[in-house]
N, C-alpha and C positions, 0 to 999 in steps of 0.2 A: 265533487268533481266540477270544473267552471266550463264553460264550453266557449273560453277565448286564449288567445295564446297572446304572453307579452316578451317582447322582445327588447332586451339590451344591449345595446355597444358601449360595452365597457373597455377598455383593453385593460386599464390598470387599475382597477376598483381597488379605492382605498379610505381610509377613513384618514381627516386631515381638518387644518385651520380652513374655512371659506376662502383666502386668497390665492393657496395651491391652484386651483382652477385656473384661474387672472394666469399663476405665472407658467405653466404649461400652454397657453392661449398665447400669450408673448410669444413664446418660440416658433410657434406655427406662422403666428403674422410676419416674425422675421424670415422663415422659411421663404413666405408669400412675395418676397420683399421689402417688407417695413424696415425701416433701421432701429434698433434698439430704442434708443430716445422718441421715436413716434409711436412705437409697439408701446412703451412704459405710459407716455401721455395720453395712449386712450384707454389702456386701462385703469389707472385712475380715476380719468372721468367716469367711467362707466360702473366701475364695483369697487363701492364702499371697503370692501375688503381689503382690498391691493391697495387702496389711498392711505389705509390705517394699519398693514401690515409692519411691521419692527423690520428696519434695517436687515441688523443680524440672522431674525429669523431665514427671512428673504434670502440673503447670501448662502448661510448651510442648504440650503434647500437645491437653492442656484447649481452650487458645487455640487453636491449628491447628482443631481438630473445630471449634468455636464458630464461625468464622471458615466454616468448609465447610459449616455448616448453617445460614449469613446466606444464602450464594449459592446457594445447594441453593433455598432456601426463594423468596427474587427471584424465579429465573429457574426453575422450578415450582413456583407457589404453592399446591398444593395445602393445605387447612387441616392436614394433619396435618403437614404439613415446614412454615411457618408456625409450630408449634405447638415442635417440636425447635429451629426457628431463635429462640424466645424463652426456652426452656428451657437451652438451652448455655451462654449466657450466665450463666444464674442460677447454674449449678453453677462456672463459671469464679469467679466471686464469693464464691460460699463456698469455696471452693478455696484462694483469694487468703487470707482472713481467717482461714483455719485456720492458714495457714503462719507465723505471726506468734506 
């Protein structure tokens, strides 16, 4: 028996590439206001991860979250999921046009 208690805020514990992190952190910052293109430039600079991530990988992942935060947002439409379910999109978008 330990006599400490630890606590995690997990919401969506998962096991993944180290860039997953970066690109769920992008959508918050566009949440925040960033625009896609600034949200991308600083995570780059900041995690090795996200700078060396695969295109491809990147985009599937994009789509899946985008895809989670349409029915996230439906089926509790709270305005701030509402708000991520029209933002995922936009970064799938710039996503798409960067890879070209």
């Amino acid at each position: 028996m330990t006599d400490r208690a630890h606590l995690l805020d997990w919401a969506w514990p998962t096991r993944g590439a180290a860039w997953i992190d970066p690109a769920v952190l992008i959508l918050r910052l566009m949440e925040g206001g960033h625009s896609a293109e600034a949200a991308d430039a600083w995570a780059r600079g900041e995690f090795p991860s996200w700078a060396a991530a695969r295109h491809t990988a990147v985009a599937a992942f994009s789509e899946a979250n985008a895809h989670t935060w349409d029915e996230i947002a439906r089926h509790d439409p709270q305005d701030w999921k509402k708000h991520m379910g029209r933002i995922a999109p936009d970064w799938v978008t710039y996503w798409r046009a960067k890879g070209r």
